[in-house]
N, C-alpha and C positions, 0 to 999 in steps of 0.2 A: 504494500500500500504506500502510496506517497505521499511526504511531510507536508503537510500544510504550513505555510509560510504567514508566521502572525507577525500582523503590523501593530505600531505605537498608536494609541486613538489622538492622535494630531488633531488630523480631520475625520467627519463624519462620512460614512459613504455615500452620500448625498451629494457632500462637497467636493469629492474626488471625484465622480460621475459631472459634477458640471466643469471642473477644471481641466476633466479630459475633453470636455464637449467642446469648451471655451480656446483650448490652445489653440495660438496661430502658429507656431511654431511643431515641424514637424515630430521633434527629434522628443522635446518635452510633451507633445501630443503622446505618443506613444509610451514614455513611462508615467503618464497619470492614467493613461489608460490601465496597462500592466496594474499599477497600486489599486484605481477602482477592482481593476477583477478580485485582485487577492482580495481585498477588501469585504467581496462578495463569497471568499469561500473555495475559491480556483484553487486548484494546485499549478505549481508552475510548471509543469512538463505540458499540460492542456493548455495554460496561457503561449507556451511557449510554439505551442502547434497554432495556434490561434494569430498570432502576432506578427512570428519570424524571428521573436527574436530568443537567444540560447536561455536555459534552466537559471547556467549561471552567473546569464548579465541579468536575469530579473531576481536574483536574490541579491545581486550588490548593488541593484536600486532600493532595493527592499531596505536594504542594509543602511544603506545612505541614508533612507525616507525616514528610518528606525533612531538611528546617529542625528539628527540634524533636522527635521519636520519639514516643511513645507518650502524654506529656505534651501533646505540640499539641493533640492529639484531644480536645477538650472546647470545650463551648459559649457561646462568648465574648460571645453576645448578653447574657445574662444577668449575667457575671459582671467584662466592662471596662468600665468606664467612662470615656465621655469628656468627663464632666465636669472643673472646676480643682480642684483638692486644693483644702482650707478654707483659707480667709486667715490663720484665726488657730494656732497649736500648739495642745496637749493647756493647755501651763502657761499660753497666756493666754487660755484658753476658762476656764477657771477664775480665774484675776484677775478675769476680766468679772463672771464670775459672781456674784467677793469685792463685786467694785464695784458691781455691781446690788444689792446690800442695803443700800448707804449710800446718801446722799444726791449727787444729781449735783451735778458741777462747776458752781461761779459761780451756786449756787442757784437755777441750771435743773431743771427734770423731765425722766429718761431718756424719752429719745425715738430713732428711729429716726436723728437725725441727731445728738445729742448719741452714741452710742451710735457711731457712722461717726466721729468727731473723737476721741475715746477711742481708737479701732481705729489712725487715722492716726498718733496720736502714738506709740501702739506698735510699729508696720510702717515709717514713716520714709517711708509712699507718701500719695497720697490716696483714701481711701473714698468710695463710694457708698451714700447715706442709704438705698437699698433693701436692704444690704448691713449698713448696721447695724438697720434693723428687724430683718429676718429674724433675729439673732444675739438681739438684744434679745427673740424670740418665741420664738426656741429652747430662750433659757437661763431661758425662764417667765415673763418680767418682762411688766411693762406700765408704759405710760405713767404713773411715776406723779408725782405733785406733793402739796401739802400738804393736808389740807382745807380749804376755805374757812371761814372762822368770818364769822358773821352778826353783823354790824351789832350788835345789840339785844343780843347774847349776849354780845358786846366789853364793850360796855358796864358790864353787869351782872358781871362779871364786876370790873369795874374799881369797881366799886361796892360790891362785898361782898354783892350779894343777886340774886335771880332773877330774869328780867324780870317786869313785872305780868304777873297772869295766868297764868304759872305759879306762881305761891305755895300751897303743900299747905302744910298744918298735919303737924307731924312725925308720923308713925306713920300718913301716909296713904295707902301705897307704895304 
């Protein structure tokens, strides 16, 4: 004979019956459906002929509904992540940020790896230069450095006049 699967009285089977009636969503349609059946006394190998879906994903809905009420019941593909929380807080995602507008440390250009040495000395760990790119792309920046100023234009420059051959007579604009 097969176990009958008892649920927590959350909801009444009343409320289960209209919450399956009620979903828009396909995926959450189908485990309030599931909960109403048990609800009504199914076992889950009949639900599971009934539905499509296996014995033992309606007992770790059951399980879930059982852990957690009404609240479990939602679609955690979409909305956990098992990503690492960001390295850095809210306040020094914005220092970064203060600090991308000035000039980098020891008269380097922010880089992915000046950018990871900044984050270290903040964190008190060690960064990865893939880690301070990405932070460095996020917060808009680029690679950046001085211009190069041209030989000729040094010059002339130190000289008080244009290089030859640019020389315009004034009002030649």
């Amino acid at each position: 004979m097969a176990r009958r699967i008892r649920l927590e009285p959350h909801l009444s089977e009343a409320e289960l019956e209209r919450r399956y009636r009620r979903a828009k969503d396909g995926t959450l349609r189908g485990w309030w459906q599931i909960l109403w059946l048990l609800s009504r006394g199914q076992t889950a190998t009949v639900i599971a002929q009934s539905t499509g879906y296996s014995a033992y994903w309606i007992g770790q809905i059951a399980k879930r509904y059982n852990a957690e009420g009404p609240a479990g019941m939602r679609d955690r593909r979409r909305t956990d992540s098992h990503r690492a929380p960001l390295a850095l807080s809210a306040e020094q995602v914005e220092e970064l940020r203060a600090a991308l507008q000035g000039p980098a440390p020891h008269g380097e250009r922010w880089s992915g790896r000046v950018v990871a040495e900044w984050m270290s000395e903040r964190l008190g760990r060690p960064v990865g230069y893939q880690l301070g790119w990405d932070y460095l792309i996020r917060l808009g920046g680029r690679p950046r450095a001085p211009r190069p100023r041209h030989a000729r234009a040094a010059a002339a420059a130190g000289e008080g006049g244009l290089p030859r051959g640019d020389r315009r007579a004034v009002g030649d604009g």
